[in-house]
Each structure stands twice: as C-alpha cells, then as structure tokens.
C-alpha positions in Angstrom: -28.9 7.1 25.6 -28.3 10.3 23.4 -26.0 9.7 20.9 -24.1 12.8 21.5 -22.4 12.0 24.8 -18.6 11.5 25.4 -16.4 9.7 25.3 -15.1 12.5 23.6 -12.8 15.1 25.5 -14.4 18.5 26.0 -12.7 20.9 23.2 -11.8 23.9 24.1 -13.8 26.9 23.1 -12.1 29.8 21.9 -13.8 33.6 21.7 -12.8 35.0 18.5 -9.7 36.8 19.4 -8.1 33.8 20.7 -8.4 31.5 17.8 -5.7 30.3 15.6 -5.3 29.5 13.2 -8.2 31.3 12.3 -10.8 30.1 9.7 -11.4 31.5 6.1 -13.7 34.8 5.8 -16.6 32.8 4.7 -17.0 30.4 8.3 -15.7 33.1 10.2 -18.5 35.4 9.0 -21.0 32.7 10.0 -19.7 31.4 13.4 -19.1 34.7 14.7 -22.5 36.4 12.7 -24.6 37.5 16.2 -27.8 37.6 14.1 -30.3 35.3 14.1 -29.3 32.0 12.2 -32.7 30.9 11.6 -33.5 34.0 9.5 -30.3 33.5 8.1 -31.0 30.0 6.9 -34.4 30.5 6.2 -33.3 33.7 3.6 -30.8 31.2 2.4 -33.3 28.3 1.8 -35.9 30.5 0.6 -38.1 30.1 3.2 -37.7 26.0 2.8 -36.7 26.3 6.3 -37.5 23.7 8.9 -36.0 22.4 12.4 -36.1 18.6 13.1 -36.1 17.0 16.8 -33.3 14.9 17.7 -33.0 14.1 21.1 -35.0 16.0 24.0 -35.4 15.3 27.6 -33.4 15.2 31.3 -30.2 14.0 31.1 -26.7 14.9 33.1 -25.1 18.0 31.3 -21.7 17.3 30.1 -18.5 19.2 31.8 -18.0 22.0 29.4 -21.5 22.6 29.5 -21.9 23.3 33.2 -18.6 25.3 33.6 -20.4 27.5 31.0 -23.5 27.3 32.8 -21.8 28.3 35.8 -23.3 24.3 37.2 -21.5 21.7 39.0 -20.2 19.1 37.1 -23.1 16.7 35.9 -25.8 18.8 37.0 -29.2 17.5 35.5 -31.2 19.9 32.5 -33.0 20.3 29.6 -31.3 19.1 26.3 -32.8 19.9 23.2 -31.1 18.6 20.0 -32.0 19.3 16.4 -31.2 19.3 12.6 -31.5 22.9 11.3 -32.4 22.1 7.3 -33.0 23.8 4.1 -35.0 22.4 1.6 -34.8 19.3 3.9 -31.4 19.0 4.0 -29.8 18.9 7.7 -27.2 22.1 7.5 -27.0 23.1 11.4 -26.9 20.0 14.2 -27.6 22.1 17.4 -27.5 21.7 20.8 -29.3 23.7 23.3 -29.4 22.9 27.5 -30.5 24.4 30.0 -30.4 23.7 33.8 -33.4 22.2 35.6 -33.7 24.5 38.4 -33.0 27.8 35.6 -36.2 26.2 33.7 -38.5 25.4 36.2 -38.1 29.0 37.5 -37.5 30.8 34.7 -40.7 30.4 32.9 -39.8 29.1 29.6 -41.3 25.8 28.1 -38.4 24.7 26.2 -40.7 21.3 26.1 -42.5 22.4 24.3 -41.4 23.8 21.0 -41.2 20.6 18.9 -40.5 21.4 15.7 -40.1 25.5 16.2 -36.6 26.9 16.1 -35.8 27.9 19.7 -33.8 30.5 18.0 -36.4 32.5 16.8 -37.8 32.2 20.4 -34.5 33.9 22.0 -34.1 36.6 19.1 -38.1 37.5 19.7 -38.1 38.0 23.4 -35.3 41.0 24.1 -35.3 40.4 28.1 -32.7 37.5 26.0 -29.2 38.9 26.4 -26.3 37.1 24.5 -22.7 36.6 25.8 -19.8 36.3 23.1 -19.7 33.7 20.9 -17.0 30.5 21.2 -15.9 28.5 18.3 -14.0 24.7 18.6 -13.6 22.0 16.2 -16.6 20.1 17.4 -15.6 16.8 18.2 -17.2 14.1 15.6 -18.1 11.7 18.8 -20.4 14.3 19.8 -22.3 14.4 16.6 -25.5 12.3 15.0 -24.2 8.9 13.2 -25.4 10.6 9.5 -23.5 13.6 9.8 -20.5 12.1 11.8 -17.5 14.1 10.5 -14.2 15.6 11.7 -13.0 18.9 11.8 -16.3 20.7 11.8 -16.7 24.1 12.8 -19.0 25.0 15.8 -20.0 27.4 18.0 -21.6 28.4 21.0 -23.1 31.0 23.3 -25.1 31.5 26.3 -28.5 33.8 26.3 -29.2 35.1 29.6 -33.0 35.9 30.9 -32.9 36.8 34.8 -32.4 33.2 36.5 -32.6 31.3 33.0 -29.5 30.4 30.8 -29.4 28.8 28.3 -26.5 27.2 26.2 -27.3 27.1 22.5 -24.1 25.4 20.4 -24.7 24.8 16.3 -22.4 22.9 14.4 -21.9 24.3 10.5 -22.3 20.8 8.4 -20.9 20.1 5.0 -24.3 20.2 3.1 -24.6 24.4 4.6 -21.1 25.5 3.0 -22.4 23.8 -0.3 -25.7 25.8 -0.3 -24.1 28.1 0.1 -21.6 27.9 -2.7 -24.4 27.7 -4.9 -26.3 30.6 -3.7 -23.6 33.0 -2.4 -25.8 36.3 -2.8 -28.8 34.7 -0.1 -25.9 35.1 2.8 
C-alpha cells in the first residue's frame, strides 16, 4: 500500500488567480514557473541533480486526480512517485499518474524511466502541451513519512499528448527553500 493515499480530504486546487491569500514572491515564482523544474533544480544543484523512485505501479487514482483527468472516480493508472534532490537532498516529492487505458494507447513507457526525471521527458517531446498550473496546501497525509510536514506548497498540472494525460503534481519541501536561501542567484 503507497503511503500517499487518503485518508486525507482532497484540497482544493486553485489556478493562480484564485488564490488567497497569496504566497510570498519567492514560492509564487516557483509554483507558478512553467519552465522545466528539472533544469531548474539541476542549475540550482549544480548539476548534483538526481530523481529517486518512491512508489510505482497500478493502483486506483484518487478523486481529485480523476476529476482532473477527466476519469471516473477510482479509475485504475500508472503512479509514479519520486524525491526530486540536489546534492542528494530530497527538495521536490512528486507525483505523476496517468490513466491505464491513456498509457497503453498512448505510446509512452512511463515504466520505464527509473531513475530519469519524467520531466525532462514532457519538456523534450513538444507534441506535450501543458494546461495551467494549480497550487493547494498539500495535505501532509499524502506525503512520505521523512518529509511529512504541514502547510507545504504544491502544485500541479496536466500535459496533454493526443489520447495521453498525464497529471504531474510536485510538492516544494523545506530543504528546497533553504538551498535556495543559500544560493539565491542559481534561481
């Protein structure tokens, strides 16, 4: 069993000009950033950039995921999560899924990446279109035991490639605003 399923309610996810109160200049510059954020992190780490499986396989998407996916409730897909690290340090927890019928027909191995950022994947292959980005608190149930925190700042957005979506959220953790403190000219 993941350790990333409810019993959490679903937040709500907010576009940009529907949040309040809205966050500093810093966070809002990287949740709404529609850039890569692998080359972001990996200019930040200095190349010391690497992604670490969490969790992948089949499992029943959750509610919020399929009304964004445009599923039924508890439809079955692909769910891929990872640490997102500099230097080794876990500064992104993401969360990508994808529908099983979207995968199997839309040609993408999502399987098999491993330890490759499936950003990089999206941002290199332009039939990839992206829909606007969402922000919520990202509820603390939903996250790994070692980074379990409240109140952290994620977002989300859906990349579109004929039949395939795919639902990529990313959670900002503690350890990224402090890298960032100490490096403010990489961002």
């Amino acid at each position: 069993m993941p350790h990333s399923m409810p019993p959490a309610p679903a937040p709500s996810w907010l576009a940009q000009n529907r949040l309040s109160p809205f966050p500093g200049t810093l966070v809002a510059n990287w949740l709404f950033d529609e850039g890569s954020l692998t080359r972001r992190l990996s200019r930040l780490s200095h190349d010391a950039f690497s992604v670490t499986p969490l969790v992948e396989g089949w499992q029943a998407l959750r509610n919020d995921e399929c009304a964004a996916l445009g599923l039924p409730e508890q439809s079955e897909g692909w769910v891929r999560e990872v640490y997102l690290r500099g230097h080794g340090e876990a500064w992104v927890f993401a969360r990508s899924v994808a529908a099983r019928s979207a995968l199997l027909d839309g040609g993408l191995n999502i399987d098999e990446l491993g330890s490759r950022s499936l950003g990089e994947l999206l941002f290199c292959d332009e039939a990839f279109t992206r829909r606007p980005i969402e922000v919520c608190r990202y509820p603390q149930q939903w996250l790994p035991a070692a980074v379990c925190t409240s109140g952290l700042w994620g977002r989300r957005s859906r990349f579109d490639r004929g039949p395939l979506s795919l639902l990529v959220a990313e959670v900002f953790l503690p350890s990224l605003w402090t890298a960032i403190d100490a490096r403010p000219e990489a961002c």
